[in-house]
C-alpha positions as CSV (number, residue, x, y, z in Angstrom):
1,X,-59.6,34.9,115.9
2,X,-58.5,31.3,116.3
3,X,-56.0,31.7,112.7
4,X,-54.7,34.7,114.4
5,X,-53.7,33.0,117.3
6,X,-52.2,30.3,115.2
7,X,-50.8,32.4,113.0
8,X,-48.9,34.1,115.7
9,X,-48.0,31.0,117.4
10,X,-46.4,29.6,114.5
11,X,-44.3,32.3,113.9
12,X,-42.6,31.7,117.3
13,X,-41.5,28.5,115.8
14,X,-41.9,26.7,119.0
15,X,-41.4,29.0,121.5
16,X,-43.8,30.5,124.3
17,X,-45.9,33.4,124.0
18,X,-47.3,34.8,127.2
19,X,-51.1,35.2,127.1
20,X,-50.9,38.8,127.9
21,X,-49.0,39.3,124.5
22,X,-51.8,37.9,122.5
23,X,-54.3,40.0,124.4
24,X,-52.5,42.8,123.3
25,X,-51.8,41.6,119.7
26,X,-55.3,40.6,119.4
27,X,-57.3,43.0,121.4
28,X,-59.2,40.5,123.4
29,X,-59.5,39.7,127.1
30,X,-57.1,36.9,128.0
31,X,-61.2,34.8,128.5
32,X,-61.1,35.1,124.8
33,X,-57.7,33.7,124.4
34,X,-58.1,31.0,127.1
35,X,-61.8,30.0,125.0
36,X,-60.1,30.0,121.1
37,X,-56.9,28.0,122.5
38,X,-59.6,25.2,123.9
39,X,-61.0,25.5,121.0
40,X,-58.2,24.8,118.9
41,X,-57.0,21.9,120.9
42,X,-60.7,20.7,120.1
43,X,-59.8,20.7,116.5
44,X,-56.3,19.1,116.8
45,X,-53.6,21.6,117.9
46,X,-51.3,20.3,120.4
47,X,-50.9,23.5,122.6
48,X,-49.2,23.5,125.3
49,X,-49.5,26.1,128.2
50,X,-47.8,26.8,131.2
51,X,-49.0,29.5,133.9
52,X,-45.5,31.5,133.9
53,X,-44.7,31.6,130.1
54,X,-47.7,31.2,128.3
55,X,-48.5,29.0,125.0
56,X,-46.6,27.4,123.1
57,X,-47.9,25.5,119.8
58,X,-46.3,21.7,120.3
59,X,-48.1,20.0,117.3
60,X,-50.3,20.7,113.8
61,X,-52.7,18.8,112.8
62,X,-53.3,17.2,109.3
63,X,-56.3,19.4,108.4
64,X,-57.8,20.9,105.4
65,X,-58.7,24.3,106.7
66,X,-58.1,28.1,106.8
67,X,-55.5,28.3,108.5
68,X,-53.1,25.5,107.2
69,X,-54.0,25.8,103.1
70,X,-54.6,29.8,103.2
71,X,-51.1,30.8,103.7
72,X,-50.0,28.4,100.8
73,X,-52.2,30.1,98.4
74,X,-51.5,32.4,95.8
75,X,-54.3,33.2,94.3
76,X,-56.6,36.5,94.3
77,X,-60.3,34.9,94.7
78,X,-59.7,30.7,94.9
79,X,-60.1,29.7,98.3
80,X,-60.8,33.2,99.9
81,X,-62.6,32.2,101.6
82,X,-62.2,28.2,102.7
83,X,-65.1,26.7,104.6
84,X,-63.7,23.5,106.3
85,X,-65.9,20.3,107.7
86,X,-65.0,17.6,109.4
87,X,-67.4,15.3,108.3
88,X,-70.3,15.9,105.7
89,X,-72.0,13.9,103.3
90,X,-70.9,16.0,99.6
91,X,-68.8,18.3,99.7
92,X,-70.8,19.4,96.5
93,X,-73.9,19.2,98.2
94,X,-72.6,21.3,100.7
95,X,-71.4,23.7,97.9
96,X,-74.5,23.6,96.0
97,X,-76.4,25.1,99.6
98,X,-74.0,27.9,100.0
99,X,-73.7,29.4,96.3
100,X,-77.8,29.2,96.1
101,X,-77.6,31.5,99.3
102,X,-75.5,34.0,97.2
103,X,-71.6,33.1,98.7
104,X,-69.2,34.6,96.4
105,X,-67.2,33.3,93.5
106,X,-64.0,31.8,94.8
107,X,-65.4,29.8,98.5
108,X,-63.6,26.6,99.1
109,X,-65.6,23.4,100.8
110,X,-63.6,20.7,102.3
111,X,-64.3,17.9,104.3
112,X,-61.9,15.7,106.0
113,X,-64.8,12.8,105.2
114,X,-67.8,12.8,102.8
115,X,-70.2,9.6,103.8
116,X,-71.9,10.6,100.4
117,X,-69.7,11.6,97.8
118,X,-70.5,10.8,94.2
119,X,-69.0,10.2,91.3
120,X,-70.6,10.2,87.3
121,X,-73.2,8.7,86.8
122,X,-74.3,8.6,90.9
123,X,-71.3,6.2,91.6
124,X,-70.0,6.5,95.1
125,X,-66.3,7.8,95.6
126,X,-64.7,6.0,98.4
127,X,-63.5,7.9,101.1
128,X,-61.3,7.4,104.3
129,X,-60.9,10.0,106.9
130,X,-57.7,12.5,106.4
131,X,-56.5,10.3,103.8
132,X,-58.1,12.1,100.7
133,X,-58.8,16.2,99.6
134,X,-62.3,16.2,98.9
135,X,-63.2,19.8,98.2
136,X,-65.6,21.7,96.0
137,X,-65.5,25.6,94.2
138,X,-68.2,27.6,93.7
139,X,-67.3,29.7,90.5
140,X,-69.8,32.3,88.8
141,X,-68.6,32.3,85.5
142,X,-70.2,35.7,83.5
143,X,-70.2,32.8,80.0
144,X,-72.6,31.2,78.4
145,X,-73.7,28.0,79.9
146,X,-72.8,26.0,76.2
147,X,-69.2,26.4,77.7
148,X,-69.8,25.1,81.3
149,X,-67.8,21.8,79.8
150,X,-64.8,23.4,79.9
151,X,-64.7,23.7,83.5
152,X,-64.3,20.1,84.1
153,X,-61.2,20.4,81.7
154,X,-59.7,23.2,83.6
155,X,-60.3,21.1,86.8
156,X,-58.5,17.9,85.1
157,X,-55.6,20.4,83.8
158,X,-55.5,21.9,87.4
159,X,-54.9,18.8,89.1
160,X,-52.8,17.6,86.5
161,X,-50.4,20.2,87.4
162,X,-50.2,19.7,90.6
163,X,-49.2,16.2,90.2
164,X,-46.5,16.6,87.8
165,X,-45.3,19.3,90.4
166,X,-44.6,16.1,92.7
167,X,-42.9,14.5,90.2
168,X,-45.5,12.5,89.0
169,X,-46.6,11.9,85.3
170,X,-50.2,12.0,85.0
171,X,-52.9,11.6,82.4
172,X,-56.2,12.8,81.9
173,X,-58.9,10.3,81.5
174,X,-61.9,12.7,79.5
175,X,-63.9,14.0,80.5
176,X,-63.5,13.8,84.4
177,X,-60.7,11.5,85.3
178,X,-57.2,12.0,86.5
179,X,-55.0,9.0,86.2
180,X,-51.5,7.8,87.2
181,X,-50.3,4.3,86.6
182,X,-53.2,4.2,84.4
183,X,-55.8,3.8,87.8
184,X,-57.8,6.7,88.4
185,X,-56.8,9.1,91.5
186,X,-58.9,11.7,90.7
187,X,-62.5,12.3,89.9
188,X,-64.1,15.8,88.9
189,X,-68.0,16.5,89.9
190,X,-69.4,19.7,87.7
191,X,-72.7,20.5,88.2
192,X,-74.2,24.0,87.2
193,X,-77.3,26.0,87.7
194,X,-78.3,28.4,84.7
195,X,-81.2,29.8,82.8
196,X,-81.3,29.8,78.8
197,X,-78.3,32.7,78.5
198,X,-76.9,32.8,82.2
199,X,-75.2,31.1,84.9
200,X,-76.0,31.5,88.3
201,X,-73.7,28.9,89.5
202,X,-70.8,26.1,88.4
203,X,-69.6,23.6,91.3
204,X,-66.7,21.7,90.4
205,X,-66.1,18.8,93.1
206,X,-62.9,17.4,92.9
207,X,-61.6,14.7,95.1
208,X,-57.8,13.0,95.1
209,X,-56.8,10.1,96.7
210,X,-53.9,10.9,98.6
211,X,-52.6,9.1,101.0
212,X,-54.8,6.5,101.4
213,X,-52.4,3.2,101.6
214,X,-54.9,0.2,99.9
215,X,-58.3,0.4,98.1
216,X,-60.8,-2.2,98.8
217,X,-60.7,-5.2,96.8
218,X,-63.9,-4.3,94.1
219,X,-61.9,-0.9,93.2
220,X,-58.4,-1.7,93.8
221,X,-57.6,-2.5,90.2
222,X,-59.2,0.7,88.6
223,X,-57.8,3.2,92.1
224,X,-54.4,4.4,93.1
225,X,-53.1,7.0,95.2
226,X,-50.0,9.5,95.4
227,X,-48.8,7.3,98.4
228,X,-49.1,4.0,96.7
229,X,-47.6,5.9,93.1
230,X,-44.8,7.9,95.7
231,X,-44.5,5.1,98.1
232,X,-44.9,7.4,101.6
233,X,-47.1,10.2,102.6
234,X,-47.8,13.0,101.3
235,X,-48.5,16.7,102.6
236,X,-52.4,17.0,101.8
237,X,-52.9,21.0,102.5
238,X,-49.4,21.7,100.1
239,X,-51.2,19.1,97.3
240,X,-54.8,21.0,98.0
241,X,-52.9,24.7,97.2
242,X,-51.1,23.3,94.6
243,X,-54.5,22.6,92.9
244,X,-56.2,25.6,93.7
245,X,-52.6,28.1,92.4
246,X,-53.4,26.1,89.3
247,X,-56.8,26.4,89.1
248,X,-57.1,29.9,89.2
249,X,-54.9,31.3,86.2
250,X,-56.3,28.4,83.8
251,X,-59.7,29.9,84.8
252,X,-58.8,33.3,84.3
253,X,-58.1,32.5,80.8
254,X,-61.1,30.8,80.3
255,X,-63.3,34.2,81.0
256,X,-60.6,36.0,78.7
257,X,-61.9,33.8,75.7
258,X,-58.0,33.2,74.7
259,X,-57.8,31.3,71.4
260,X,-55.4,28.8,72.6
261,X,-55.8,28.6,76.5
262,X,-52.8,26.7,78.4
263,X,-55.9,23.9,79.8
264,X,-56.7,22.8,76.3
265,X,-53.1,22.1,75.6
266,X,-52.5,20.3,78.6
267,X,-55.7,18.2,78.7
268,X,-55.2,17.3,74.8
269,X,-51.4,16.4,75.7
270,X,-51.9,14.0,78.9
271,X,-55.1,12.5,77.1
272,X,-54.9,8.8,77.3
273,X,-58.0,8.8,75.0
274,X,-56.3,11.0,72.0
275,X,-55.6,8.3,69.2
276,X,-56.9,5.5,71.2
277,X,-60.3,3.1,69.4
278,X,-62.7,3.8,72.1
279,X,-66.5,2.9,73.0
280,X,-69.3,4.6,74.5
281,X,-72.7,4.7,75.6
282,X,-75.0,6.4,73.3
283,X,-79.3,6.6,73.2
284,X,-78.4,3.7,70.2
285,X,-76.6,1.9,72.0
286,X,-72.8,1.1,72.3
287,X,-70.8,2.4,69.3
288,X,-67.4,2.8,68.5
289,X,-65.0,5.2,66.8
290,X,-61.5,6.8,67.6
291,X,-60.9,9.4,70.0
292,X,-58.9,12.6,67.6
293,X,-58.7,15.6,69.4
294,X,-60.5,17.5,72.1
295,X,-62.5,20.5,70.8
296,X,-61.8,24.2,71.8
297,X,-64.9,23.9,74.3
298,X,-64.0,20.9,76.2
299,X,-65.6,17.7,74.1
300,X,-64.0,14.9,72.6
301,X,-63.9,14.2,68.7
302,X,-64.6,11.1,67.4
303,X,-64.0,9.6,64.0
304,X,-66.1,6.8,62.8
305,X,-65.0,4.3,60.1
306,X,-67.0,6.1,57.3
307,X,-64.7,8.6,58.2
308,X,-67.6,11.2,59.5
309,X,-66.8,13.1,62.7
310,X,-68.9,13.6,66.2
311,X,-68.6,15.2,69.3
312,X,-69.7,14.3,72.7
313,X,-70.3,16.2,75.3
314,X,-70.0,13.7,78.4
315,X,-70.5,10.3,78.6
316,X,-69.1,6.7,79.5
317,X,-66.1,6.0,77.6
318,X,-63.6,3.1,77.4
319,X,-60.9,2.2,75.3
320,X,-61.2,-0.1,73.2
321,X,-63.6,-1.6,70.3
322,X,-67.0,-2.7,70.6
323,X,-67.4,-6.3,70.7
């Protein structure tokens, strides 16, 4: 009820509509109108009302939900529908909750603020209230589960889209990083549920940082944000579609098993790892090797000196040599 009444408010651009009209529009008692516009004001909307002409939306908020990213959207499942919060501690967490209880393929969770979020590895993410999109999909992908890696790619290639879109030149940072400026704005959460053959559920948690203006001081030479790369503020709910119209295609042809899928080609050409001497973390210890390609399921080749070949599935990695 309360995106109808926004909806129809909006398209006045301004202008008053009498409350009898959206009783009529809406089949409701003018009660119900009255209770959803208090509601709305509750959330943010700057409403105004007056007892001759009617209401009259003044203001919209900087919010994450339905009714402001839903109209934006062009995609067929992504986001139908989008559960918003104002406050939680994961978004993933969240996520994880509502695809055990059986909510379709597609739902959207966003929070304005996670108290919680996490990176790899259990890191925290840092978070500021309206400054960031911190949302996470619940996908049922009918695959086998030895190709849940490629999710994270599709995220990275996803987001990577919709940066360049701004103008923006990104690279991706495998296997779950988003950089620009070479400091990381965004961070990609998978996390999957399966048996031996099947997948029950995939939650990719994806946050970007925004419009958030500094970083503390112990992150504030690895972090960056759109604002600090564009130098103003930018419009969060046009940023969040811009993800999620990506998102879906590159997904699509992930369940059609295309040879040569569009996120493999852009994840192996924004890589800042391709061709780079890297290190990482293995049950050996630290090795090193160079980073050659990125494999048609989502893990980075290595090449060692001996010239023999590895892939990794996840992991800590940084360029450079081993000292």
């Amino acid at each position: 009820m309360k995106k109808h009444i926004i909806n129809i408010l909006k398209q006045t651009q301004g202008t008053y509509v009498s409350g009898q009209d959206l009783c009529e529009q809406l089949g409701v008692s003018r009660t119900a109108v009255w209770k959803h516009i208090n509601q709305l004001r509750e959330e943010g909307y700057t409403i105004d009302s007056s007892a001759r002409k009617g209401y009259r939306l003044i203001d919209v908020p900087d919010l994450l939900n339905e009714y402001e990213v839903e109209p934006l959207l062009t995609t067929e499942v992504l986001g139908h529908p989008i559960i918003h919060f104002r406050e939680v501690p994961s978004t993933n967490i969240e996520a994880r909750k509502y695809a055990r209880e059986g909510t379709a393929e597609g739902t959207v969770i966003v929070a304005e603020h996670q108290t919680a979020g996490r990176g790899r590895s259990g890191r925290s993410w840092f978070s500021s209230p309206e400054w960031a999109i911190q949302m996470s999909l619940i996908l049922r992908p009918k695959v086998s589960p030895a190709l849940a890696a490629s999710i994270t790619q599709i995220g990275a290639a996803a987001v990577a889209k919709a940066l360049e879109s701004l103008g923006l030149s990104p690279q991706i940072k495998w296997p779950n990083d988003v950089l620009l400026s070479e400091k990381k704005v965004c961070g990609i959460l998978t996390e999957m549920s399966c048996e031996l053959d099947h997948i029950n559920h995939i939650v990719i948690g994806i946050g970007i940082n925004v419009n958030t203006p500094h970083f503390p001081d112990d992150v504030a030479s690895v972090a960056t944000s759109v604002r600090i790369e564009k130098g103003e503020t930018w419009n969060r709910k046009k940023l969040m579609a811009a993800v999620l119209n990506s998102f879906e295609p590159l997904y699509k042809e992930f369940l059609e098993g295309k040879e040569h899928p569009e996120y493999l080609r852009i994840c192996r050409a924004l890589s800042n790892l391709i061709g780079q001497h890297i290190t990482y973390e293995t049950t050996k210890g630290r090795l090193s090797a160079k980073a050659i390609d990125i494999d048609n399921i989502g893990r980075l080749i290595v090449q060692h000196s001996d010239g023999s070949t590895e892939t990794l599935l996840s992991g800590e990695v940084h360029i450079g040599t081993q000292e």
